[in-house]
PDB file of N, CA, C and O in Angstrom:
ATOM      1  N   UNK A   1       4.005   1.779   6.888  1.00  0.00           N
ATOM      2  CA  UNK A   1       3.080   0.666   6.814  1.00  0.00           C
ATOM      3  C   UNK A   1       3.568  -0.489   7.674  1.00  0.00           C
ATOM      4  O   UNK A   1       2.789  -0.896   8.536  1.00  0.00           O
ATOM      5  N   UNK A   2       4.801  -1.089   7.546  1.00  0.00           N
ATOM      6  CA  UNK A   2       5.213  -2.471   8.046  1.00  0.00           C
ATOM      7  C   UNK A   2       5.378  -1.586   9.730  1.00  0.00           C
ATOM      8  O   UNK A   2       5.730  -2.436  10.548  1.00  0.00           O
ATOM      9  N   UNK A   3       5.245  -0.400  10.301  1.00  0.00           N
ATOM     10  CA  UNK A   3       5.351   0.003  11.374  1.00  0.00           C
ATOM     11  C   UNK A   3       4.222  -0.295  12.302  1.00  0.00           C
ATOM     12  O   UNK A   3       4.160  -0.596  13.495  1.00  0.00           O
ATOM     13  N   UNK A   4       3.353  -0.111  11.355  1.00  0.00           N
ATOM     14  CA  UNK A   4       1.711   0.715  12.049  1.00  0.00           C
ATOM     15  C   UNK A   4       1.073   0.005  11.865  1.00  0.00           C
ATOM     16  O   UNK A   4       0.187  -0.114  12.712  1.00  0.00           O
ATOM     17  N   UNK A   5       1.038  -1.088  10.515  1.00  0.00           N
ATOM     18  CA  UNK A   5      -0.771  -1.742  10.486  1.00  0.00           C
ATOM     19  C   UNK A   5      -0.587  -3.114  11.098  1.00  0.00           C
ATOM     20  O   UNK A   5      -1.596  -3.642  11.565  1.00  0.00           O
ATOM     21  N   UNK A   6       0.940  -3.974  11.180  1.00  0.00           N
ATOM     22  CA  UNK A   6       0.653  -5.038  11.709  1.00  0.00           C
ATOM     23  C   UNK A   6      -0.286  -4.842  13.077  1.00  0.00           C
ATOM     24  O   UNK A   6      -1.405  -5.337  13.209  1.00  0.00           O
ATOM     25  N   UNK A   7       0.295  -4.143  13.917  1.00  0.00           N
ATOM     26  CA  UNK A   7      -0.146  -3.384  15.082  1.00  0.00           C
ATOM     27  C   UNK A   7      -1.553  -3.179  15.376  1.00  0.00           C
ATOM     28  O   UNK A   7      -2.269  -3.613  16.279  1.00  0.00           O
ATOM     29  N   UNK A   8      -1.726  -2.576  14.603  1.00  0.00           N
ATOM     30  CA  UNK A   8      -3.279  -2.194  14.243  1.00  0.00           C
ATOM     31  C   UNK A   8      -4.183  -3.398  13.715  1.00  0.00           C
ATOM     32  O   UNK A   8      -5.409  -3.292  13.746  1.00  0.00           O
ATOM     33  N   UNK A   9      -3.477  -4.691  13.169  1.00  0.00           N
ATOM     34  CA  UNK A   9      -4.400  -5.683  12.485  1.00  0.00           C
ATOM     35  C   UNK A   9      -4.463  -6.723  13.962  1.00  0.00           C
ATOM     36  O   UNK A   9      -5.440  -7.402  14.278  1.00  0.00           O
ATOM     37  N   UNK A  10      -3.706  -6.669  14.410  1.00  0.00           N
ATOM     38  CA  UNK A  10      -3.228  -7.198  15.718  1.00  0.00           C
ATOM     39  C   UNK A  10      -4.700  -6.366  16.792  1.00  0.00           C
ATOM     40  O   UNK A  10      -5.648  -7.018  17.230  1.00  0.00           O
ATOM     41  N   UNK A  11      -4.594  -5.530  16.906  1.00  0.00           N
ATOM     42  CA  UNK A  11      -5.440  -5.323  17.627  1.00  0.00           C
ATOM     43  C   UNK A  11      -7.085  -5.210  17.210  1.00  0.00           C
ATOM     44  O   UNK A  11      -7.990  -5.181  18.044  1.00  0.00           O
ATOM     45  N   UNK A  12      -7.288  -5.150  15.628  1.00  0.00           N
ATOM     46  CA  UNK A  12      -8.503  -5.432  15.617  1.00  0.00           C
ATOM     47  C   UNK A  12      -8.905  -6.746  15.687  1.00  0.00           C
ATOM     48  O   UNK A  12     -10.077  -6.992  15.969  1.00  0.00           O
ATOM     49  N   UNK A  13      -7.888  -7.885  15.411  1.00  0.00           N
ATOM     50  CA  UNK A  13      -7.603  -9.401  15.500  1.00  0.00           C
ATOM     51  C   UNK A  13      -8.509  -9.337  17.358  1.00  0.00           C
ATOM     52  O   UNK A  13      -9.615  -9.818  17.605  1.00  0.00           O
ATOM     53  N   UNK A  14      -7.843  -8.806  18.084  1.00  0.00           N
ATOM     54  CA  UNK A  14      -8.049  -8.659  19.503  1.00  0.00           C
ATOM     55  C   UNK A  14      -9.542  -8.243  20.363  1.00  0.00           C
ATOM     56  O   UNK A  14     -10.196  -8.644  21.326  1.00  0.00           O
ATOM     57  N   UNK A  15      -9.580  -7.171  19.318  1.00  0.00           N
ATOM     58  CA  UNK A  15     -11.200  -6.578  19.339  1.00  0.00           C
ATOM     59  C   UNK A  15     -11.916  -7.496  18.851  1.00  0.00           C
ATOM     60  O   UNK A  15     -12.675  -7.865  19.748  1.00  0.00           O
ATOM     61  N   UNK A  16     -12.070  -7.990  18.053  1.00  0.00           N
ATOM     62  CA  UNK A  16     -13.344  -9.014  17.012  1.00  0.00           C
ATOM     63  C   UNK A  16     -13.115 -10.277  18.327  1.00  0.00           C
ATOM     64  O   UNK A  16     -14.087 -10.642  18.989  1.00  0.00           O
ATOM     65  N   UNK A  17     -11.957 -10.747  18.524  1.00  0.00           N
ATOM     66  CA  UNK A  17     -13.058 -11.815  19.382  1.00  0.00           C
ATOM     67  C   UNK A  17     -13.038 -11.383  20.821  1.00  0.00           C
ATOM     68  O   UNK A  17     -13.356 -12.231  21.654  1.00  0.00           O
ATOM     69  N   UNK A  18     -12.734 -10.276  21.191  1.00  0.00           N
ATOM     70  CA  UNK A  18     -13.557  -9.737  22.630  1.00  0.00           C
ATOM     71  C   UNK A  18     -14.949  -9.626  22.952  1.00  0.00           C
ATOM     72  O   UNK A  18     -15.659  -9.605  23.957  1.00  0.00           O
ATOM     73  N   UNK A  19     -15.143  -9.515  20.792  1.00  0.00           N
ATOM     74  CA  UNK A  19     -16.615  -9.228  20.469  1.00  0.00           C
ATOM     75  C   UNK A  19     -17.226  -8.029  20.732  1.00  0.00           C
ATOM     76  O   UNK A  19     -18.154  -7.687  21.465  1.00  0.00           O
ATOM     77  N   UNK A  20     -16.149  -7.207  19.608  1.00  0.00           N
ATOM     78  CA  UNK A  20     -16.930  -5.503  19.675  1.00  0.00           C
ATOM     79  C   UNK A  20     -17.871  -5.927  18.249  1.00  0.00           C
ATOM     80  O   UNK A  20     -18.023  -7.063  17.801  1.00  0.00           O
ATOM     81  N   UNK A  21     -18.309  -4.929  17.829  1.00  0.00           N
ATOM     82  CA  UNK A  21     -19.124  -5.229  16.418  1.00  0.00           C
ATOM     83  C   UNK A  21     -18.519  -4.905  15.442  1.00  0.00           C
ATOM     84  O   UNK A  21     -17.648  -4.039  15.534  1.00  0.00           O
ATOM     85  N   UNK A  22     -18.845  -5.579  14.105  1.00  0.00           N
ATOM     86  CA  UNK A  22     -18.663  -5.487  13.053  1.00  0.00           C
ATOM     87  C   UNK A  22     -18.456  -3.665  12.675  1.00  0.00           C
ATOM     88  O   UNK A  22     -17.421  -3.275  12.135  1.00  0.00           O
ATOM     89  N   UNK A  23     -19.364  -2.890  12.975  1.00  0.00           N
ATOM     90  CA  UNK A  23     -19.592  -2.064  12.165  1.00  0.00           C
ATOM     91  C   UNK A  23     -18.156  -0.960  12.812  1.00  0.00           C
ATOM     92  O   UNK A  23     -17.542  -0.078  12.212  1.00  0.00           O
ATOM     93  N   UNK A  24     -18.003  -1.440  14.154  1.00  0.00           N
ATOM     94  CA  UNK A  24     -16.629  -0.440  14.390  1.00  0.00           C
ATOM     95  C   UNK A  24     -15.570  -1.238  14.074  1.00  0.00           C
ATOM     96  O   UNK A  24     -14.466  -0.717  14.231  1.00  0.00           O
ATOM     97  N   UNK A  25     -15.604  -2.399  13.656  1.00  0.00           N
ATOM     98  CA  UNK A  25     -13.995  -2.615  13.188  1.00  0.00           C
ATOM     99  C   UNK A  25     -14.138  -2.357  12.095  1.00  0.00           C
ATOM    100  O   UNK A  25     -13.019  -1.972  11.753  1.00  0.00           O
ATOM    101  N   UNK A  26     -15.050  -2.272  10.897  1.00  0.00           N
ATOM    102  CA  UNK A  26     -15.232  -1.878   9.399  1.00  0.00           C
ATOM    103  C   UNK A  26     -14.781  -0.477   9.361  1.00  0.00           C
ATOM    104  O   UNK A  26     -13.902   0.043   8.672  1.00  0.00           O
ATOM    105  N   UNK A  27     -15.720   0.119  10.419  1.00  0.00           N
ATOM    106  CA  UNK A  27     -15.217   1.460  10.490  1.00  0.00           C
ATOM    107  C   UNK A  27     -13.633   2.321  11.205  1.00  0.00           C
ATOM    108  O   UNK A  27     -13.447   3.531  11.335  1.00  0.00           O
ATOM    109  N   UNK A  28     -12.683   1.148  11.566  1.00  0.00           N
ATOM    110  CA  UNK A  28     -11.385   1.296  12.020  1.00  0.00           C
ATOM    111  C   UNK A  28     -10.870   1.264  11.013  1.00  0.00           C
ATOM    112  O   UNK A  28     -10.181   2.160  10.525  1.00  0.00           O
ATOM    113  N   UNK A  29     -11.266  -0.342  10.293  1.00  0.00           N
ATOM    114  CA  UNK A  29     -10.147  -0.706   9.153  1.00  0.00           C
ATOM    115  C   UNK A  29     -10.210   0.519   8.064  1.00  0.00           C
ATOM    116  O   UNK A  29      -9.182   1.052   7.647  1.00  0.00           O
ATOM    117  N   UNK A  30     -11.412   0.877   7.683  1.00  0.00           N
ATOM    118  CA  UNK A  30     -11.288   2.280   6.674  1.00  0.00           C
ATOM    119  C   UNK A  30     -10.675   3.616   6.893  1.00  0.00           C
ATOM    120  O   UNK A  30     -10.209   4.377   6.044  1.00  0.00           O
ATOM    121  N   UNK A  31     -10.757   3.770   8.196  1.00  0.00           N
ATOM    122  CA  UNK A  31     -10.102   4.718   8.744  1.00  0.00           C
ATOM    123  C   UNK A  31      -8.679   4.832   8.625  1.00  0.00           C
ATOM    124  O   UNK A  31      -8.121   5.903   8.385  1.00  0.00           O
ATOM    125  N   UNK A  32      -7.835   3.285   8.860  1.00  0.00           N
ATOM    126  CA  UNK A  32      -6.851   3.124   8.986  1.00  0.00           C
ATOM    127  C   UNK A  32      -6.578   2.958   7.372  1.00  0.00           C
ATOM    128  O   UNK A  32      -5.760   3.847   7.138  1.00  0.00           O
ATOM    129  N   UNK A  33      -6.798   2.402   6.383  1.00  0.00           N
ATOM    130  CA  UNK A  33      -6.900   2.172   4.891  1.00  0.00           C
ATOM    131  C   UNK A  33      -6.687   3.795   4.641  1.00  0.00           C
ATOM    132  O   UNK A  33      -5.607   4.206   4.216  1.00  0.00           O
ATOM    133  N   UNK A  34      -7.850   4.743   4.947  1.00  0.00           N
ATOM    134  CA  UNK A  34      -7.677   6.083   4.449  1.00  0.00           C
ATOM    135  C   UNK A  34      -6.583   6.899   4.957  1.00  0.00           C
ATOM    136  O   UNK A  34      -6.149   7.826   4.273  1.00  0.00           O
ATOM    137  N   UNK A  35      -6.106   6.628   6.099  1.00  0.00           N
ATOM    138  CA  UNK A  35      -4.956   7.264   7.020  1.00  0.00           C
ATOM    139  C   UNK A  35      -3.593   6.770   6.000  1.00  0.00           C
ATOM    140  O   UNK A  35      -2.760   7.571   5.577  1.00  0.00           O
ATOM    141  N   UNK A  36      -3.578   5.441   5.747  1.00  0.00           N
ATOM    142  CA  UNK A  36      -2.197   5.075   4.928  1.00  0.00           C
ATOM    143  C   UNK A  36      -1.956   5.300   3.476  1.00  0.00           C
ATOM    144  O   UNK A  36      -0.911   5.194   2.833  1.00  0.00           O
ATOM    145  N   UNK A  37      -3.038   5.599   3.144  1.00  0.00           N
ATOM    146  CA  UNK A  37      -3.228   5.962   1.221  1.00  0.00           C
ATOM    147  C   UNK A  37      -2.594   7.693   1.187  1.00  0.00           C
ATOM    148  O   UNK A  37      -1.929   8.227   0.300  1.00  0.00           O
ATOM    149  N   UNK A  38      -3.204   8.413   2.802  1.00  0.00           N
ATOM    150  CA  UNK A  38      -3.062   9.634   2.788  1.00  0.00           C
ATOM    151  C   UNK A  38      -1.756  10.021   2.903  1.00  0.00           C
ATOM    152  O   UNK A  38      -1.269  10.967   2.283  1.00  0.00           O
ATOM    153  N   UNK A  39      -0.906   8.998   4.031  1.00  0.00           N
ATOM    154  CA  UNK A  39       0.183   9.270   4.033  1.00  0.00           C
ATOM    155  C   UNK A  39       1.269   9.169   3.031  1.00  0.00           C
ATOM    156  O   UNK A  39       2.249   9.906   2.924  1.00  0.00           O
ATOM    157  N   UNK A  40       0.799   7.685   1.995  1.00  0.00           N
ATOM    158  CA  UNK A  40       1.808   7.567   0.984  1.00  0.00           C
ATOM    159  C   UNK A  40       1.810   7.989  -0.332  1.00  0.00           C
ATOM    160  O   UNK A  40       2.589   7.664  -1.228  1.00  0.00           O
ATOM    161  N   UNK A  41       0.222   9.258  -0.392  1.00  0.00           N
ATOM    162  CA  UNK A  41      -0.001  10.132  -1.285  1.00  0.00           C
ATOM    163  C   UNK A  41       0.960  11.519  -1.066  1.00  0.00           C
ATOM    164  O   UNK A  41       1.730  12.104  -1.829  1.00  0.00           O
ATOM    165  N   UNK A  42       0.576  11.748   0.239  1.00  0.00           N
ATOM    166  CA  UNK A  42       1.785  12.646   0.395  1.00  0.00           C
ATOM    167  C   UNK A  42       3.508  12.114   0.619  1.00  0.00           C
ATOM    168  O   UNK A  42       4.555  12.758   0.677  1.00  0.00           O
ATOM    169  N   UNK A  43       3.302  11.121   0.678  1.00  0.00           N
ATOM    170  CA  UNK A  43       5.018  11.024   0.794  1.00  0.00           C
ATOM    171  C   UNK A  43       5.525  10.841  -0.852  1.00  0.00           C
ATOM    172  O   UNK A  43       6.732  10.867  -1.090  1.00  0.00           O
ATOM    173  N   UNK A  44       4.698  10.686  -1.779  1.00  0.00           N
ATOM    174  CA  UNK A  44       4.895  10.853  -3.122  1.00  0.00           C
ATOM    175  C   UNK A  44       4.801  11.814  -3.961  1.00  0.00           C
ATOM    176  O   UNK A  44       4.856  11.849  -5.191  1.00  0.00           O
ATOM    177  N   UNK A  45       4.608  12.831  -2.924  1.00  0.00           N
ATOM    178  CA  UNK A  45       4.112  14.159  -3.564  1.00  0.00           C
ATOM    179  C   UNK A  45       5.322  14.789  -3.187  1.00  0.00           C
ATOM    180  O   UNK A  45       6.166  14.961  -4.066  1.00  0.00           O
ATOM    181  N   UNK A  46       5.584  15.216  -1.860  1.00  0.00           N
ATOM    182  CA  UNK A  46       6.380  16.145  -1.864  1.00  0.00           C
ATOM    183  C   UNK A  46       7.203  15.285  -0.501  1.00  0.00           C
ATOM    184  O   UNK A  46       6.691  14.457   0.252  1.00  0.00           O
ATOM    185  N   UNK A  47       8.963  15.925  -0.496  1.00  0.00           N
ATOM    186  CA  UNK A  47       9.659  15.082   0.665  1.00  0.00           C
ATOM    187  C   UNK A  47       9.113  16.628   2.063  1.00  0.00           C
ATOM    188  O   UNK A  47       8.466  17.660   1.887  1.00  0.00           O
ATOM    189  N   UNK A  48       9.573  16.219   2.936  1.00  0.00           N
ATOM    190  CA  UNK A  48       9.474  16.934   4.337  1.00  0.00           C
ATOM    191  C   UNK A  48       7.718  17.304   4.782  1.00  0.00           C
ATOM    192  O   UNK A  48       7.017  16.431   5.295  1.00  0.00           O
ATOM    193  N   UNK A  49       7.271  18.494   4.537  1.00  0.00           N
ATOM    194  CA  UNK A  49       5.988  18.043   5.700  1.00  0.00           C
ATOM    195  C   UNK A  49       4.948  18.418   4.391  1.00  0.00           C
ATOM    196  O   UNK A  49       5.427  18.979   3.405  1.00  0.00           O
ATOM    197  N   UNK A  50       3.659  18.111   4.442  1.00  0.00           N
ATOM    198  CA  UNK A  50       2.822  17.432   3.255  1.00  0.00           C
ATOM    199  C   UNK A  50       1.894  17.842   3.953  1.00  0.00           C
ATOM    200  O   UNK A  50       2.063  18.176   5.125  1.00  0.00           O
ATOM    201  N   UNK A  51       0.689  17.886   3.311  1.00  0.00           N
ATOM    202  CA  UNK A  51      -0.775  17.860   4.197  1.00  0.00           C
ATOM    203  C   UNK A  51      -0.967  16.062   4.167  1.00  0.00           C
ATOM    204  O   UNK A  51      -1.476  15.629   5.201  1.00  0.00           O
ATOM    205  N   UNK A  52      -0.707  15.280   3.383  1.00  0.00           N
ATOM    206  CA  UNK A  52      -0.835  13.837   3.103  1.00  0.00           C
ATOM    207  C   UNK A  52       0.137  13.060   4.496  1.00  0.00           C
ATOM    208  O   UNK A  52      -0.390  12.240   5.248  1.00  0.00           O
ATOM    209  N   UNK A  53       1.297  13.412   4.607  1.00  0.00           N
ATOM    210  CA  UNK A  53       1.705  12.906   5.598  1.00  0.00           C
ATOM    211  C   UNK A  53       1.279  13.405   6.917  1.00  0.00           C
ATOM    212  O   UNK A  53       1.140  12.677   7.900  1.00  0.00           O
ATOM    213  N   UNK A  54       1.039  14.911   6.896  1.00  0.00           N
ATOM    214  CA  UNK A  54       0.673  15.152   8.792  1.00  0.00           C
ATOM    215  C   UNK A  54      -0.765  13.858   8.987  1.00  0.00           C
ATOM    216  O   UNK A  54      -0.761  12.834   9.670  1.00  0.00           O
ATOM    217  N   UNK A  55      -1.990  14.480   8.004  1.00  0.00           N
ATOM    218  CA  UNK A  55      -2.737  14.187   8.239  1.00  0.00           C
ATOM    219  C   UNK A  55      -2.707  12.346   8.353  1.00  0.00           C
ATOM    220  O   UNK A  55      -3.203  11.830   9.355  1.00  0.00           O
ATOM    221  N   UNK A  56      -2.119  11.503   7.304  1.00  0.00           N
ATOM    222  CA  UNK A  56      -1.951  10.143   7.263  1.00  0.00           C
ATOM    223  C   UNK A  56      -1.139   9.676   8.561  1.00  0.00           C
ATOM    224  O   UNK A  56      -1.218   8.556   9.066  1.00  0.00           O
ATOM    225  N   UNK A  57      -0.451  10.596   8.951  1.00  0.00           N
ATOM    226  CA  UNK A  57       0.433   9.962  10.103  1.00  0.00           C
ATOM    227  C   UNK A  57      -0.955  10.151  11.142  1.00  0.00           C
ATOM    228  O   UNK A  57      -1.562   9.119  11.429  1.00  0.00           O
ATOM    229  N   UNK A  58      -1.459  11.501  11.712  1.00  0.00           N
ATOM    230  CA  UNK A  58      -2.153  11.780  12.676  1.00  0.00           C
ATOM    231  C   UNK A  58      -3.638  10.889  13.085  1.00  0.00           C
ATOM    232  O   UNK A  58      -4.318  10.683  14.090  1.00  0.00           O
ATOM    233  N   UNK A  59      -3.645  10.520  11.612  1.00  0.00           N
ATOM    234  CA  UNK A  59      -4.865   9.241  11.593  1.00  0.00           C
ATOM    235  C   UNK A  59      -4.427   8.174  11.739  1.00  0.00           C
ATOM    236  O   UNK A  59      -5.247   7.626  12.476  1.00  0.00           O
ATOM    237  N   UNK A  60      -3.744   7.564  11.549  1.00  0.00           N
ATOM    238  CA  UNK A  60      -2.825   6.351  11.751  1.00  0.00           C
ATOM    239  C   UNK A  60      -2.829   6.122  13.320  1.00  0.00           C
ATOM    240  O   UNK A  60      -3.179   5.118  13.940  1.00  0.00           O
ATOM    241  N   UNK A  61      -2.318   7.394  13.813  1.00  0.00           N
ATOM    242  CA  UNK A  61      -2.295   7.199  15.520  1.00  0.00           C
ATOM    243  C   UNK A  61      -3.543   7.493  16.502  1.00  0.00           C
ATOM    244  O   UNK A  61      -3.486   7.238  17.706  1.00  0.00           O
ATOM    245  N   UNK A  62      -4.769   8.101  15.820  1.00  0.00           N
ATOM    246  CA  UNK A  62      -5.819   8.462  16.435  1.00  0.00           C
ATOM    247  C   UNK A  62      -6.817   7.156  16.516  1.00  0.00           C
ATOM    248  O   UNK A  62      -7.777   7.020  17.274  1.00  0.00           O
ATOM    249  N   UNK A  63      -6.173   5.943  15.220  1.00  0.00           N
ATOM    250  CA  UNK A  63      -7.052   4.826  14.780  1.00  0.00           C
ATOM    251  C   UNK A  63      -6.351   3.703  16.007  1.00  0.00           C
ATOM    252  O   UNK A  63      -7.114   3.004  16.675  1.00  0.00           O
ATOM    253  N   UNK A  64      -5.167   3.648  16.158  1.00  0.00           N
ATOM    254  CA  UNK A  64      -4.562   3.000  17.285  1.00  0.00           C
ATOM    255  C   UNK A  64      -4.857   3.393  18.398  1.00  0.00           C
ATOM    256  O   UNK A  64      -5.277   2.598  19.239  1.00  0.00           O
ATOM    257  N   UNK A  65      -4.660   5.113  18.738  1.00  0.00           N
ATOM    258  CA  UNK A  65      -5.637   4.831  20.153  1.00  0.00           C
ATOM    259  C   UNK A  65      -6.794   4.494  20.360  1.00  0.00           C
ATOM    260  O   UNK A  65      -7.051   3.752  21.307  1.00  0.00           O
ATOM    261  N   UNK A  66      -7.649   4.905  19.622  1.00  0.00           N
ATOM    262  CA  UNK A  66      -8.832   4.531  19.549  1.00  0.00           C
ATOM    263  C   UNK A  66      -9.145   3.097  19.904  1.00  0.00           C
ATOM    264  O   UNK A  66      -9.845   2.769  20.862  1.00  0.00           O
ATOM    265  N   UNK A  67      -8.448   2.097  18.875  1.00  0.00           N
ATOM    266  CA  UNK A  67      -8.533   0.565  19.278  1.00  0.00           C
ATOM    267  C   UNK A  67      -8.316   0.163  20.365  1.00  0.00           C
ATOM    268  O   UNK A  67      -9.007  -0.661  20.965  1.00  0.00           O
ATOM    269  N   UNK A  68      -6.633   1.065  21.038  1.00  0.00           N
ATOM    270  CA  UNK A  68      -6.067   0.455  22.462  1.00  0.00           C
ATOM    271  C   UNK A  68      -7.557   0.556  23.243  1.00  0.00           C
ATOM    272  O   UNK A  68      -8.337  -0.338  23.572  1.00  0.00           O
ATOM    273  N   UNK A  69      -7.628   2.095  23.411  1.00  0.00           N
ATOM    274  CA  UNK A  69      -7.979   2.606  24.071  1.00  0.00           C
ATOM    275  C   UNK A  69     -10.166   1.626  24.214  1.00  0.00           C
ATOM    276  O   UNK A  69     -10.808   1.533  25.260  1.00  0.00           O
ATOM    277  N   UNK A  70     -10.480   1.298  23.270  1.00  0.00           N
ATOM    278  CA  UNK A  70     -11.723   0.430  23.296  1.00  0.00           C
ATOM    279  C   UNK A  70     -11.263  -1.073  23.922  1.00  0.00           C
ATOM    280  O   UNK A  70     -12.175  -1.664  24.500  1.00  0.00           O
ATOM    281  N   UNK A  71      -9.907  -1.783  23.872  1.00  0.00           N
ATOM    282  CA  UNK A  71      -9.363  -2.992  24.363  1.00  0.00           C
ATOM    283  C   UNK A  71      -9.423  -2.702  25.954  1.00  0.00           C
ATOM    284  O   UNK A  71      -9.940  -3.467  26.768  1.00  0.00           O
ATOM    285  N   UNK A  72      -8.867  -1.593  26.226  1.00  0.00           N
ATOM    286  CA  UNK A  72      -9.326  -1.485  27.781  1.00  0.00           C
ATOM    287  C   UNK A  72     -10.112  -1.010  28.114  1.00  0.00           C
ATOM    288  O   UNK A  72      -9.861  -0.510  29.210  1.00  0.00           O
ATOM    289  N   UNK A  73     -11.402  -0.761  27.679  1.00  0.00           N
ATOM    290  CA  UNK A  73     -12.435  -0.363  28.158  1.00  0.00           C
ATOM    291  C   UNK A  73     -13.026  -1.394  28.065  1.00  0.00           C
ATOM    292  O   UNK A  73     -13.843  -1.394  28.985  1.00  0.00           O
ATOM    293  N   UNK A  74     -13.156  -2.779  27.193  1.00  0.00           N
ATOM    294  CA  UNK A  74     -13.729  -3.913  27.422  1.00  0.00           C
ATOM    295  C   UNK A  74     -13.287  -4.697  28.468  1.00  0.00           C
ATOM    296  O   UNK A  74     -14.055  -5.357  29.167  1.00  0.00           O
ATOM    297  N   UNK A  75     -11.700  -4.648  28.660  1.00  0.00           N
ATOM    298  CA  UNK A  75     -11.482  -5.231  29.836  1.00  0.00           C
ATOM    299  C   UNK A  75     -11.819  -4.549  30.930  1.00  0.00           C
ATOM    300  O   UNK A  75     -12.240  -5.176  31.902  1.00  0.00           O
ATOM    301  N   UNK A  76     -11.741  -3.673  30.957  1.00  0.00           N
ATOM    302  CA  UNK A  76     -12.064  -3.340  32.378  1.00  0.00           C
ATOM    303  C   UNK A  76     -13.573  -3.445  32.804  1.00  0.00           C
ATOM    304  O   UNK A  76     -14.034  -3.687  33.920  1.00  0.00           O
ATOM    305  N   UNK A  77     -14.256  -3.185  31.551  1.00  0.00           N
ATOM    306  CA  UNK A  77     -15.622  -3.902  31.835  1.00  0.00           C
ATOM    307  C   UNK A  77     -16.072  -5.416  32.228  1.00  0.00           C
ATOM    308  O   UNK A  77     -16.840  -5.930  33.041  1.00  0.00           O
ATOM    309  N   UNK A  78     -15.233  -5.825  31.273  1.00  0.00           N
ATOM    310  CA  UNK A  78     -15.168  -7.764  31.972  1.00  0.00           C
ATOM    311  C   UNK A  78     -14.770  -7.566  32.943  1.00  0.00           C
ATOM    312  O   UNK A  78     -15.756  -7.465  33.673  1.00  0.00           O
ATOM    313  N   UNK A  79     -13.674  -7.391  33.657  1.00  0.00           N
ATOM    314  CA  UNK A  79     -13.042  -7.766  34.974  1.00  0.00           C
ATOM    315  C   UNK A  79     -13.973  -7.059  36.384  1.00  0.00           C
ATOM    316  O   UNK A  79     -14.183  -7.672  37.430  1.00  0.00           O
ATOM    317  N   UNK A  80     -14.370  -5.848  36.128  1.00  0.00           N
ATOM    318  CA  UNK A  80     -14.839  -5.105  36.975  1.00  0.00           C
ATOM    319  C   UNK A  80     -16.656  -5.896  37.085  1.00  0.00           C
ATOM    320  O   UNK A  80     -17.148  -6.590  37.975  1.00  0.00           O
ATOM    321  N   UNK A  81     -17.068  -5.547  36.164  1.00  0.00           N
ATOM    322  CA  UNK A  81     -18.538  -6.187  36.399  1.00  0.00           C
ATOM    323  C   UNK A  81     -19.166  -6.601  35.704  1.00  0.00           C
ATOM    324  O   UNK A  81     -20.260  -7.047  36.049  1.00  0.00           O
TER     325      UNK A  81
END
């Protein structure tokens, strides 16, 4: 958690006033909410590999690229045209 979501709050902080919409940062933050419940369901379940941790980790990082990856596609849309 103290790894991944500052990161992630940071960049939806970044997105909202680039001015993406509401309904995809609602739909990040849940994503990312369901990715970390998943992971620390499985890290309470069992130690070494979990379906709770692959999957909580693998969402965790699919929700960060996702964000990066929409931060430069707005910029490059501002800058370019």
């Amino acid at each position: 958690f103290v790894e991944y979501v500052p990161m992630a709050l940071l960049l939806m902080g970044l997105l909202e006033i680039s001015g993406l919409s509401a309904s995809w940062l609602w739909t990040a933050g849940g994503m990312l909410l369901l990715a970390r419940v998943l992971h620390a369901w499985g890290l309470s379940h069992r130690s070494g590999y979990s379906f709770g941790r692959f999957w909580g980790t693998l969402l965790t990082w699919t929700v960060l690229l996702m964000m990066a990856g929409m931060g430069v596609g707005m910029s490059l849309r501002h800058f370019v045209g």
